[in-house]
C-alpha positions in Angstrom: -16.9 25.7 -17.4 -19.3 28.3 -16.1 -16.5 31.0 -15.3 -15.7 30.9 -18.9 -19.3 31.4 -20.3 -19.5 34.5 -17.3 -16.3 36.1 -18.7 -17.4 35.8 -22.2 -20.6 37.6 -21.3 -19.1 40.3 -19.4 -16.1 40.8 -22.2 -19.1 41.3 -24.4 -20.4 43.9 -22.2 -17.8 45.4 -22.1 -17.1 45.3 -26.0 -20.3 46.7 -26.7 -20.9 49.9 -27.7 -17.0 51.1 -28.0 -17.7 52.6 -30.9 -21.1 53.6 -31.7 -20.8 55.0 -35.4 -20.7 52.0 -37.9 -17.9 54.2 -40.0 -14.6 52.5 -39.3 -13.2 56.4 -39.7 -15.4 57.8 -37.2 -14.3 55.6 -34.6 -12.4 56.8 -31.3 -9.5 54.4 -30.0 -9.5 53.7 -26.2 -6.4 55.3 -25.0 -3.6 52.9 -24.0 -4.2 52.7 -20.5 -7.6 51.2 -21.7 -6.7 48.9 -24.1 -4.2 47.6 -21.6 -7.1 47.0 -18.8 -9.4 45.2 -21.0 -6.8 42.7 -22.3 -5.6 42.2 -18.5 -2.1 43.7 -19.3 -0.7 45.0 -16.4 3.4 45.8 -17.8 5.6 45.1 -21.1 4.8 45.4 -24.2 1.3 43.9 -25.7 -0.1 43.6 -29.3 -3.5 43.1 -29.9 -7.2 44.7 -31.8 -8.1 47.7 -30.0 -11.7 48.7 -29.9 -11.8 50.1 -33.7 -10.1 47.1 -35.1 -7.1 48.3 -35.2 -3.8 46.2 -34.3 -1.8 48.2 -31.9 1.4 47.4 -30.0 1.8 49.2 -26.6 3.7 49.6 -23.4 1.5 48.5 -20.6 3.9 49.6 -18.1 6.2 48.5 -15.6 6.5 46.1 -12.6 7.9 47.7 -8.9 10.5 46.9 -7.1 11.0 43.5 -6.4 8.3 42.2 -9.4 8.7 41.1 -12.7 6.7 40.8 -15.8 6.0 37.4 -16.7 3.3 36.8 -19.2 2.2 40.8 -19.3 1.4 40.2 -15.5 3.6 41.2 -12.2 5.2 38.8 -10.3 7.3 38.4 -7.3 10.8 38.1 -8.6 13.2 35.7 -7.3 16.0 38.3 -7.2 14.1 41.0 -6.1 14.6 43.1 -9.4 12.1 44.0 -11.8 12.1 44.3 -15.2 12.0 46.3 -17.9 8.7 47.5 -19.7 9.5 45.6 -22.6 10.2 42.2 -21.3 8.9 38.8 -20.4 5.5 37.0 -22.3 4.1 40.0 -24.5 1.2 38.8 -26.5 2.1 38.9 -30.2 5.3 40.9 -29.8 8.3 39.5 -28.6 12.1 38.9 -29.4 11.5 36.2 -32.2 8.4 34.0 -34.1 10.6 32.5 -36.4 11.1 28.9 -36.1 14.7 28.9 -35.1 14.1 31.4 -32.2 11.3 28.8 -31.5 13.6 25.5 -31.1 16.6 27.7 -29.3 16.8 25.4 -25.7 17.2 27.7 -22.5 21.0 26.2 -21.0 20.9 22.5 -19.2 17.0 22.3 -20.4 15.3 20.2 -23.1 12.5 23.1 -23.1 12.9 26.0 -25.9 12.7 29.6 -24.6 8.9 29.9 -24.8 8.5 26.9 -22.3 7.4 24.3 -24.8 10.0 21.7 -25.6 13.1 22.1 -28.5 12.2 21.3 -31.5 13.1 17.8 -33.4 11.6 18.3 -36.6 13.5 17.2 -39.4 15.3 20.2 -41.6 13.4 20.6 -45.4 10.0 19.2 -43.7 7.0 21.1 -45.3 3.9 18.6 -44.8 1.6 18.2 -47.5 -2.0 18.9 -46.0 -4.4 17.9 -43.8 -6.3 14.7 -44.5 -5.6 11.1 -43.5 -2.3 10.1 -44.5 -0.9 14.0 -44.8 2.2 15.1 -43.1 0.3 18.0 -41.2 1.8 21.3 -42.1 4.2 23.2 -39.4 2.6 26.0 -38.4 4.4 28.6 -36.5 4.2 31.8 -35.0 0.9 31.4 -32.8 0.2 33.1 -29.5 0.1 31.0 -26.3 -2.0 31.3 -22.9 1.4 32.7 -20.9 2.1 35.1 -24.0 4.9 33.3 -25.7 4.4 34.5 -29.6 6.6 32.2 -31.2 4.8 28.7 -30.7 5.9 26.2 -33.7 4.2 22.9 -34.3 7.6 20.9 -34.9 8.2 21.5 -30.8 6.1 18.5 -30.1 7.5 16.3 -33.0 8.4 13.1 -31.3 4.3 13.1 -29.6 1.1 12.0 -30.4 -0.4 15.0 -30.7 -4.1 15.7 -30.2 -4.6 18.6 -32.4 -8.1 20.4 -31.9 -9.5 23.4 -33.7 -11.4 25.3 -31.6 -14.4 28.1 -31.6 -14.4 30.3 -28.0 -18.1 30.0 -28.3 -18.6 26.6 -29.8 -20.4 24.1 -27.0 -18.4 21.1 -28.5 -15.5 22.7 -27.8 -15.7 23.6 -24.2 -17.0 20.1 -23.7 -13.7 18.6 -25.3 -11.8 20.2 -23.6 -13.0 20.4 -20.0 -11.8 16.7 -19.6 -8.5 17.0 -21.6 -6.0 17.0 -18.7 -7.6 14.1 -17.5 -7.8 12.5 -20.5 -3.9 13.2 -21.3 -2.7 12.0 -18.2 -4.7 9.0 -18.1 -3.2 8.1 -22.0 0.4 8.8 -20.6 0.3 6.6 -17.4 -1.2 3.9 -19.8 1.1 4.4 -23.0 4.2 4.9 -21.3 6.4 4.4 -24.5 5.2 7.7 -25.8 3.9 11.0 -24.8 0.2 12.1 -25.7 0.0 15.9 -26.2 -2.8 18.1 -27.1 -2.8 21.4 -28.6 -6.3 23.2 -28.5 -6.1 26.3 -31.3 -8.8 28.5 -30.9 -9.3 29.3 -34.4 -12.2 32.2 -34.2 -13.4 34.8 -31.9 -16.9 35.5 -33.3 -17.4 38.5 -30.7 -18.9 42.0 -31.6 -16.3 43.8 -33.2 -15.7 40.6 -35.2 -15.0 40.8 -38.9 -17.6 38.9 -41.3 -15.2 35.8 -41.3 -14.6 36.0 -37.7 -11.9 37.7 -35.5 -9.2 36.2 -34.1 -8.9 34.7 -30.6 -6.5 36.7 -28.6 -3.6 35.6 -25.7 -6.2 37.0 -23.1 -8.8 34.4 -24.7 -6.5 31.5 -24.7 -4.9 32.8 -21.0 -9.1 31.9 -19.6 -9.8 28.9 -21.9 -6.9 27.4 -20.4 -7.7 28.6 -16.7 -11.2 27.4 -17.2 -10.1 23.8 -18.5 -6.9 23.4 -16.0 -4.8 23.3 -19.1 -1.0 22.1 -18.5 -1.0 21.8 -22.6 -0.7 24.6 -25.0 -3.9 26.7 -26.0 -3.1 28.7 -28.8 -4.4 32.1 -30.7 -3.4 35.2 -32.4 -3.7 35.7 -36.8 -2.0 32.3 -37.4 -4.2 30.4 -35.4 -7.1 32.2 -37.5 -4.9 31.4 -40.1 -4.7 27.4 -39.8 -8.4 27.3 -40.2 -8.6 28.9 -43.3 -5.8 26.8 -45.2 -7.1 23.3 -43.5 -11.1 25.0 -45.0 -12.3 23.8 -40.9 -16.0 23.7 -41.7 -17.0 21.7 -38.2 -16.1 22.9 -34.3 -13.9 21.5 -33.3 -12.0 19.7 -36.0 -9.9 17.4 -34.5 -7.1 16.1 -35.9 -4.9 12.7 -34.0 -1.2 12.8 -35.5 1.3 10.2 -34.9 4.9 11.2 -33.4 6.2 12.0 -37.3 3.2 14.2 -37.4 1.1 11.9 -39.9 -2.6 12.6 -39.9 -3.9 9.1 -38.4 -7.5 10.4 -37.8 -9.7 13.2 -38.2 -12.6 13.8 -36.8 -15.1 16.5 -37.6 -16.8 17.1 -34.0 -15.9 16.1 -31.0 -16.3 12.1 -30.9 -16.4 11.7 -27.1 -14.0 11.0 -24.1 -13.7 7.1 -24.6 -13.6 7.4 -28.7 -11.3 9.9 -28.7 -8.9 7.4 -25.8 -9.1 4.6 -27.9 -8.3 6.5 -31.6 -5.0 7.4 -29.6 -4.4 4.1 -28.7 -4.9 2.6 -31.9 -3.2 5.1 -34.1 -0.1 4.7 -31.8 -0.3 0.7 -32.0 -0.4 1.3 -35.5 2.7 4.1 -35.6 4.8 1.2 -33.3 4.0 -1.7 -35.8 4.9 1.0 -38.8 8.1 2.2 -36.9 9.4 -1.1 -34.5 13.2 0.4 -34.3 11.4 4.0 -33.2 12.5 5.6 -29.9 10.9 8.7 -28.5 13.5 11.6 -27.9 10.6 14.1 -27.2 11.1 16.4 -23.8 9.8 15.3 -21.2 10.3 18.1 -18.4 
């Protein structure tokens, strides 16, 4: 994943120096047009940390003629129209985060409006925390790699779910994840009774500018992690994915966390374990779910 360590550098470069009092008061914002650049917005509307630390949500302009925005980028529209400023995959601002807006389907889909499937969590379910034997707790709201800002952990209920907490800069990390597609589609030609999933949150940004606990990983961080990894599975960031690692008190990168199709915590493993542990902890926890569960019948989206 040597593209990903080269942009890393270079977004440090580029970071560097923005502000070169150490008074918060005395520092000059980048004007929209470079806040916009540096996050690789090109049109609608984008929330993130400018330069001074400051969260800002602005219009990075429109698409032309015959383009629309799609993920804060311009593409070549199917009906020739563009869109407005404000709409399609805005990183951190959008038309709903709440979990209802997250499960709504699109019309003759299984898949919700952000591209990830409906939700089939059960109503009232809360989880209880998140060690062995724990109903992992729902998170919602979290920021994906195409800008969707409404991403809910109950959307792949109904999967075993590979659930990894990730550092941009931890080693472990990048090395778990540059064979996870692989790995996924190897477990679901194998298990063909049940979908395997993964969902890689990258849980700090530690990059100049940073706060002391860490700053959060943004949709532009999460748009090259999964670039860099060939990602067909949600990466995730934004203040709620910063978020999960302070209530779960992650201590190890990455945390990794294998959760049944109820969303059970069946293992959890602090580090990465390895391609081949990590396969057969799948296996195992789902032989273990089918024996649990015999009468259980996946009804999790498969488009």
């Amino acid at each position: 994943m040597r593209g990903w360590v080269g942009l890393l550098v270079a977004s440090t470069l580029v970071f560097a120096g923005a502000c070169e009092s150490e008074d918060p008061a005395a520092c000059v914002p980048e004007t929209d047009l470079a806040f916009c650049a540096r996050l690789g917005f090109a049109c609608g509307e984008a929330t993130g940390f400018d330069d001074c630390e400051a969260s800002r949500t602005v219009v990075c302009g429109m698409c032309a003629a015959g383009e629309s925005c799609v993920a804060n980028a311009c593409v070549a529209s199917m009906d020739g129209g563009a869109l407005d400023a404000g709409d399609g995959g805005d990183a951190g601002a959008g038309d709903g985060g709440d979990v209802e807006d997250a499960g709504a389907p699109d019309a003759g889909s299984c898949l919700a409006s952000n591209g990830w499937p409906v939700s089939t969590l059960p109503a009232g379910y809360e989880g209880s925390g998140y060690a062995l034997g724990d109903d992992f707790p729902p998170f919602e709201d979290m920021i994906d790699q195409s800008g969707a800002s409404d991403v809910f952990l109950g959307q792949f209920h109904g999967a075993m779910v590979v659930l990894a907490a990730h550092a941009i800069w931890s080693v472990p990390s990048v090395l778990m994840d540059e064979t996870a597609q692989v790995r996924l589609d190897a477990l679901n030609e194998e298990l063909s009774d049940v979908v395997t999933v993964q969902i890689s949150v990258l849980v700090d940004d530690d990059t100049p500018g940073a706060t002391a606990e860490g700053g959060f990983a943004m949709r532009s961080d999460a748009f090259l992690w999964a670039a860099d990894a060939s990602a067909s599975f949600p990466v995730l960031a934004g203040p709620s994915a910063y978020q999960l690692s302070v209530d779960a008190e992650v201590g190890s990168l990455p945390t990794v966390w294998l959760l049944d199709p109820m969303l059970e915590v069946r293992r959890v493993f602090l580090g990465y374990p390895g391609d081949e542990p990590l396969r057969q902890a799948v296996r195992d926890a789902w032989s273990a779910f089918r024996e649990a569960n015999p009468g259980w019948t996946s009804t999790f989206c498969e488009e």
